[in-house]
KOLZAKOL-897539 format. One record per residue (C-alpha): y, z, x. Coordinates in steps of 0.1 Angstrom, whole numbers. Layout:
<atoms>
ATOM      v      w      u
ATOM      Y      Z      X
...
</atoms>
This chain:
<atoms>
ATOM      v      w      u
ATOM   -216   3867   1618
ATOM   -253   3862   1636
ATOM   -276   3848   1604
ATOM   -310   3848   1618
ATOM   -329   3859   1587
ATOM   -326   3857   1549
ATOM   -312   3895   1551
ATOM   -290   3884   1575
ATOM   -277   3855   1544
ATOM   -277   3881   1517
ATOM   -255   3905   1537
ATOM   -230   3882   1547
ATOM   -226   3872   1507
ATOM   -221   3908   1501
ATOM   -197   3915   1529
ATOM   -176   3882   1514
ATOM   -182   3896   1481
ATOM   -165   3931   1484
ATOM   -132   3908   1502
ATOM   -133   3889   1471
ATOM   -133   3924   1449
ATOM   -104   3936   1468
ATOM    -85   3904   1464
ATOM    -97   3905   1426
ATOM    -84   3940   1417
ATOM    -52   3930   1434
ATOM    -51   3901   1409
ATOM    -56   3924   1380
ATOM    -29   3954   1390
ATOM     -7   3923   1389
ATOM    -13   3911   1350
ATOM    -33   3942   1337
ATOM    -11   3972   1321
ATOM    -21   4005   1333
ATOM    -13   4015   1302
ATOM    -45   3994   1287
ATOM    -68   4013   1314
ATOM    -54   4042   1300
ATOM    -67   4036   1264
ATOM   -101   4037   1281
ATOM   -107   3998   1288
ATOM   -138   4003   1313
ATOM   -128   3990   1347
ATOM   -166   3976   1345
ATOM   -157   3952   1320
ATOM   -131   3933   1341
ATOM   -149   3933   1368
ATOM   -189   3947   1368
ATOM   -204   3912   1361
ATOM   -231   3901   1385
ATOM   -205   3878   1408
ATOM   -228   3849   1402
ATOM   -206   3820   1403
ATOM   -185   3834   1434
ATOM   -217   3845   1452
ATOM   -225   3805   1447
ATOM   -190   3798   1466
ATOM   -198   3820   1494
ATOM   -230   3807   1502
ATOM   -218   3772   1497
ATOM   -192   3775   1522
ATOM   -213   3797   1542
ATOM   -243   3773   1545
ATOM   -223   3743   1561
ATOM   -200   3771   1585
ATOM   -222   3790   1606
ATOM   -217   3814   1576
ATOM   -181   3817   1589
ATOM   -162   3844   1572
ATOM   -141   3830   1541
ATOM   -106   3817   1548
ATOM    -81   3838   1529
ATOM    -73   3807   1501
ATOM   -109   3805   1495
ATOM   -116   3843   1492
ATOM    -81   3840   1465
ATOM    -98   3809   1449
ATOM   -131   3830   1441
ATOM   -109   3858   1423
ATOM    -92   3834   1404
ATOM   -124   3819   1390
ATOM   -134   3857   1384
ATOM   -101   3855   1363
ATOM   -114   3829   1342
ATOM   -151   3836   1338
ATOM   -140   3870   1325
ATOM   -112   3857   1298
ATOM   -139   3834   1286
ATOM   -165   3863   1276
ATOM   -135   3882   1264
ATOM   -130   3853   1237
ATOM   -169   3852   1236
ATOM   -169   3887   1227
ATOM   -142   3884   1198
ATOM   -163   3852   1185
ATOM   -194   3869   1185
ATOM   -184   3903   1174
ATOM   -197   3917   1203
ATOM   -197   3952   1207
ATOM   -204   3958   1244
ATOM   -207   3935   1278
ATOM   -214   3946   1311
ATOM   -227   3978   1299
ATOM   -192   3985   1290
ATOM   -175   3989   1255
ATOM   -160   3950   1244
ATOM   -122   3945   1251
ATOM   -116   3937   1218
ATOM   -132   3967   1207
ATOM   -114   3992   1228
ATOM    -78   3976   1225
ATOM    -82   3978   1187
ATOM    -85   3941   1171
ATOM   -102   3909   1176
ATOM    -62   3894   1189
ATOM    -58   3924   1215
ATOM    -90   3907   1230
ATOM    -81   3873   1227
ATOM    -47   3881   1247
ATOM    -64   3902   1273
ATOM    -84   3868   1278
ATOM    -52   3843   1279
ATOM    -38   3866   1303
ATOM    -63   3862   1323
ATOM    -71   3826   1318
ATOM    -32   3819   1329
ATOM    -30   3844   1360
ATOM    -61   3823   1373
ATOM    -46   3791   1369
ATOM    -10   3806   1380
ATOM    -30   3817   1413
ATOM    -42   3782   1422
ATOM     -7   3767   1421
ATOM     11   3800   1439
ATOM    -10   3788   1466
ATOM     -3   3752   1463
ATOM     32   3761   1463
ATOM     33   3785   1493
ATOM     14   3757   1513
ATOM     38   3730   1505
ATOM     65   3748   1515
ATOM     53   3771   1542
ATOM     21   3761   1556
ATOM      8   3796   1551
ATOM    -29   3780   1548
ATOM    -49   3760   1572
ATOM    -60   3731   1553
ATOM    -42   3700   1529
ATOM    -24   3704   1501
ATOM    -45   3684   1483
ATOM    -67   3707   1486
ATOM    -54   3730   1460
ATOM    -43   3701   1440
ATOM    -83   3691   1440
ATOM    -90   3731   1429
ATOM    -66   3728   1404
ATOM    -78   3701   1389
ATOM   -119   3712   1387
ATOM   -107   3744   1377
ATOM    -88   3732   1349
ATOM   -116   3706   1336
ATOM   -142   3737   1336
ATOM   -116   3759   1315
ATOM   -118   3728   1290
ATOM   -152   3728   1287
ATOM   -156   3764   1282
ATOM   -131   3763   1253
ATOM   -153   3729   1243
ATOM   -181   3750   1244
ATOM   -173   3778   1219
ATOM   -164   3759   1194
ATOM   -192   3735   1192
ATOM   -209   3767   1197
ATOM   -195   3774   1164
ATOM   -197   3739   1144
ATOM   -233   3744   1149
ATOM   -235   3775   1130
ATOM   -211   3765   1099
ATOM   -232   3732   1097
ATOM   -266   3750   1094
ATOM   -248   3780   1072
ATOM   -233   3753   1048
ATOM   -267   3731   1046
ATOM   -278   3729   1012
ATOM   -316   3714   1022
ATOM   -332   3742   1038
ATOM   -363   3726   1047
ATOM   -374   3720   1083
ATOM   -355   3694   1103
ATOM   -372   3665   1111
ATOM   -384   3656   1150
ATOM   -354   3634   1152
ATOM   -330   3660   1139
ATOM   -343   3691   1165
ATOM   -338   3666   1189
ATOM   -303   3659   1181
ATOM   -299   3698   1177
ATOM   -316   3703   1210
ATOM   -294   3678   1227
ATOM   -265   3693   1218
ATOM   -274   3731   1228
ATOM   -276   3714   1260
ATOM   -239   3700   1259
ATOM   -229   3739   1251
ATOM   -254   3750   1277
ATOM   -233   3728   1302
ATOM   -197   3733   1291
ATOM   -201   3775   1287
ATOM   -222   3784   1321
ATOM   -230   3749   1349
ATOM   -193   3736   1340
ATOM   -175   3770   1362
ATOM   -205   3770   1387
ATOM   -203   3735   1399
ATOM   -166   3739   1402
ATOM   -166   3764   1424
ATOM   -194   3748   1444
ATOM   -174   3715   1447
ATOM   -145   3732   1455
ATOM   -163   3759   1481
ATOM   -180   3722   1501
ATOM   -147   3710   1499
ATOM   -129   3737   1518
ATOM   -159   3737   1544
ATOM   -149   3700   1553
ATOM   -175   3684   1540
ATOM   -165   3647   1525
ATOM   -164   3647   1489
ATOM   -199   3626   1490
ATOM   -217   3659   1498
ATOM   -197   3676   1478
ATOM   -207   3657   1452
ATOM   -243   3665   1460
ATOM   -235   3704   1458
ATOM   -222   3698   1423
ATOM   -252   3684   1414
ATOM   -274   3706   1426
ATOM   -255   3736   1413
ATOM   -251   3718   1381
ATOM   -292   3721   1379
ATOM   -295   3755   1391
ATOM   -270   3767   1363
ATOM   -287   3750   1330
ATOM   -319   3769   1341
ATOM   -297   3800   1348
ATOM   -284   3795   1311
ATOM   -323   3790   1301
ATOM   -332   3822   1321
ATOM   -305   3842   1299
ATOM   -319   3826   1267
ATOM   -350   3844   1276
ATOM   -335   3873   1279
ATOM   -319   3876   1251
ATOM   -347   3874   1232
ATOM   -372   3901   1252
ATOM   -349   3914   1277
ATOM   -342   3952   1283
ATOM   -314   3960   1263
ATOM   -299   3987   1289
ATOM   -303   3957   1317
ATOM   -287   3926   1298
ATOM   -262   3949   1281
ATOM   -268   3937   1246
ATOM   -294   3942   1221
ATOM   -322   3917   1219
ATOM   -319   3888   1191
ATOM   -282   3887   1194
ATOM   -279   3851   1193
ATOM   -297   3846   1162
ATOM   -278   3878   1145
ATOM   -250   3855   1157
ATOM   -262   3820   1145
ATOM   -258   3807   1180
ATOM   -290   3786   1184
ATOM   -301   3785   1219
ATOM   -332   3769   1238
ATOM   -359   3791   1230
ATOM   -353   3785   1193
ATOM   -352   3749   1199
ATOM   -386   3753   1210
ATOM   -400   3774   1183
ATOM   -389   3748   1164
ATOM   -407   3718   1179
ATOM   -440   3708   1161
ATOM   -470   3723   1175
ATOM   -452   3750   1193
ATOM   -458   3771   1160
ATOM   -467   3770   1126
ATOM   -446   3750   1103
ATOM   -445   3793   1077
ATOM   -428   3806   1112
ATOM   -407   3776   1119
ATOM   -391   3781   1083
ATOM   -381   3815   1092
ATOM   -367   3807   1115
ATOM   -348   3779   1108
ATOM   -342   3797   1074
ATOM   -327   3822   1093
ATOM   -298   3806   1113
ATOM   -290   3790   1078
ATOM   -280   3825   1054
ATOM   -245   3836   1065
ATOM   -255   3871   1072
ATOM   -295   3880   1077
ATOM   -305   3911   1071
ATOM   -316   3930   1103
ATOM   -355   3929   1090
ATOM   -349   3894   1090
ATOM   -332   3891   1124
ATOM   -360   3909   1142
ATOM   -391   3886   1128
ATOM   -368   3853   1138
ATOM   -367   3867   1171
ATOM   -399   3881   1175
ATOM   -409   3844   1164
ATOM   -387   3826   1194
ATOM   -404   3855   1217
ATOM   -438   3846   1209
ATOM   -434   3806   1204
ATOM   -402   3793   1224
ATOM   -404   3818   1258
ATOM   -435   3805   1272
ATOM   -427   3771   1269
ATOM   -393   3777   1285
ATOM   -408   3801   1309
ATOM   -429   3772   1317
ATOM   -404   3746   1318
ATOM   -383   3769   1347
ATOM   -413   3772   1370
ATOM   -416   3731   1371
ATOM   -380   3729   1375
ATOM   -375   3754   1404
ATOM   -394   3730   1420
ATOM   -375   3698   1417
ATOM   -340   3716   1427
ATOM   -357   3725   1460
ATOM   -365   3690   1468
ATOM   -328   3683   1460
ATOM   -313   3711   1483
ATOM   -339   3701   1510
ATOM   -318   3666   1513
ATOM   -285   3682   1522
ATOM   -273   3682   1555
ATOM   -280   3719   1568
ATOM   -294   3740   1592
ATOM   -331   3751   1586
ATOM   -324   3789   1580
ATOM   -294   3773   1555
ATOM   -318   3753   1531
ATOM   -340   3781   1529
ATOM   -314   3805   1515
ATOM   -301   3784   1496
ATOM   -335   3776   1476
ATOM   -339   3812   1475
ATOM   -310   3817   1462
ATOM   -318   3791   1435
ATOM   -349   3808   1429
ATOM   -334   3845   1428
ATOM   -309   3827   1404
ATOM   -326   3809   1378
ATOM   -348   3839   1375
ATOM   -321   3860   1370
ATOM   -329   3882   1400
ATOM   -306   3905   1422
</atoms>
């Protein structure tokens, strides 16, 4: 299509997008039971997410194409990583106790029982995967697709490694809150020890959200025949973009709307799940050390009370968001200066750092 302005970028992503949807809902009438849709699991939970990680494909492979439509194998590639971003929030969902996402009713919570969930999401883990090598396979021994096998093999490959980290993800998720549950000194953690703690949000922070986007960024470069060099840079770059994405939903869960985000607000602390804005709160001189203790205080009782909940969060709203509201504004920045080095038409650097931008904010 003729791209002359940023509406012109944004409209292409959305015409791409609704081919990926089709190809999407004719991966789920293959491994989803009517007969699950007809116990009233909300089509909007499979599939009403924001399309952020496959919106990051299209524009990938768009920005080093002429914003050429996407190939076929690509277009099936993006569906199957819708696959497997969705099966990870259905386990999400089960670990959390999560009672609605995407403005839908929880999986787990419709089909009856935290297992019905989980087996939703290995089904859809598997088909994603099973996609990638039905392709692989249909190209070895048919040609059907215009590029190297390897290709797939390559997809295949970065696919897998994000699913690894995902699962890595939830369950140091998880360690983290049995360790500060089971901690018999209560009293503040030391510089050295938020550090540690903040080190290792960051690890989860990378293994549950950048791991899946810079896949599919790597993999989109790749199948716009750019060398693996630049590819490499687009993983980078993506990689960047996605921790302050994660950062930008931290925020939000701690004063966003709760009819927009889906969720009420101070669910990760009525979870245990520490995340950057209480790593913040925590620092010294971000707040006083009475607020810092309930806080902290609060991650370590097995089941605060909702009174308590509220304060704790009210606490990370007034003392951890500005300073990582802050932090995203001198970051947004940097990942310009990065995208400005690829090699890309003018009117295809500038959408992509607006895209970065409309990203990290959390923006439509």
């Amino acid at each position: 299509m003729s791209v002359q302005t940023l509406d012109d970028v944004f409209s292409y992503v959305a015409t791409e997008m609704q081919a990926v949807g089709v190809a999407y809902n004719v991966f789920l009438g293959r491994i989803i039971d009517k007969h699950i849709l007809e116990l009233g699991l909300d089509k909007n939970y499979l599939d009403g997410g924001k399309g952020t990680r496959e919106k990051a494909g299209i524009l990938v492979y768009g920005l080093f194409t002429d914003f050429a439509p996407l190939p076929e194998d690509l277009t099936q590639i993006l569906a199957s990583a819708s696959a497997i971003h969705t099966a990870s929030l259905c386990h999400d969902d089960v670990q959390d106790k999560a009672k609605r996402r995407r403005g839908a009713e929880a999986a787990h919570v419709t089909l009856g029982g935290d297992d019905a969930g989980v087996f939703l999401g290995d089904s859809l883990l598997t088909a994603g995967n099973y996609k990638i090598w039905e392709m692989l396979r249909e190209q070895t021994s048919a040609a059907r697709y215009s590029i190297n096998p390897s290709f797939f093999v390559e997809t295949g490959y970065r696919l897998s490694e994000a699913q690894a980290y995902l699962s890595a993800g939830q369950t140091a998720e998880r360690v983290i809150r049995e360790e500060l549950r089971r901690r018999k000194n209560r009293a503040l953690p030391t510089p050295q020890e938020i550090t540690e703690l903040s080190n290792r949000v960051q690890s989860i922070a990378y293994n549950k959200t950048a791991s899946l986007i810079e896949a599919i960024a790597y993999i989109a470069a790749l199948r716009a025949r750019k060398s693996p060099e630049v590819a490499e840079k687009v993983r980078l770059i993506a990689q960047r973009i996605a921790y302050d994405f994660q950062r930008r939903d931290d925020v939000l869960d701690c004063i966003g709307d709760p009819l927009l985000t889906g969720k009420p607000q101070g669910s990760d602390i009525r979870n245990g799940i520490v995340n950057s804005v209480h790593i913040e709160a925590l620092r010294e001189g971000n707040a006083p050390s009475e607020e810092r203790e309930i806080l902290y205080q609060t991650f370590c009782m097995k089941r605060a009370p909702l009174k308590r909940v509220v304060q704790a969060n009210q606490i990370g709203a007034t003392r951890g968001v500005p300073v990582v509201q802050r932090s995203l504004e001198e970051k947004i920045v940097g990942i310009q200066a990065s995208i400005m080095e690829l090699e890309a038409h003018a009117i295809g650097k500038e959408a992509f750092c607006y895209f970065a931008q409309k990203l990290v904010n959390r923006e439509k």
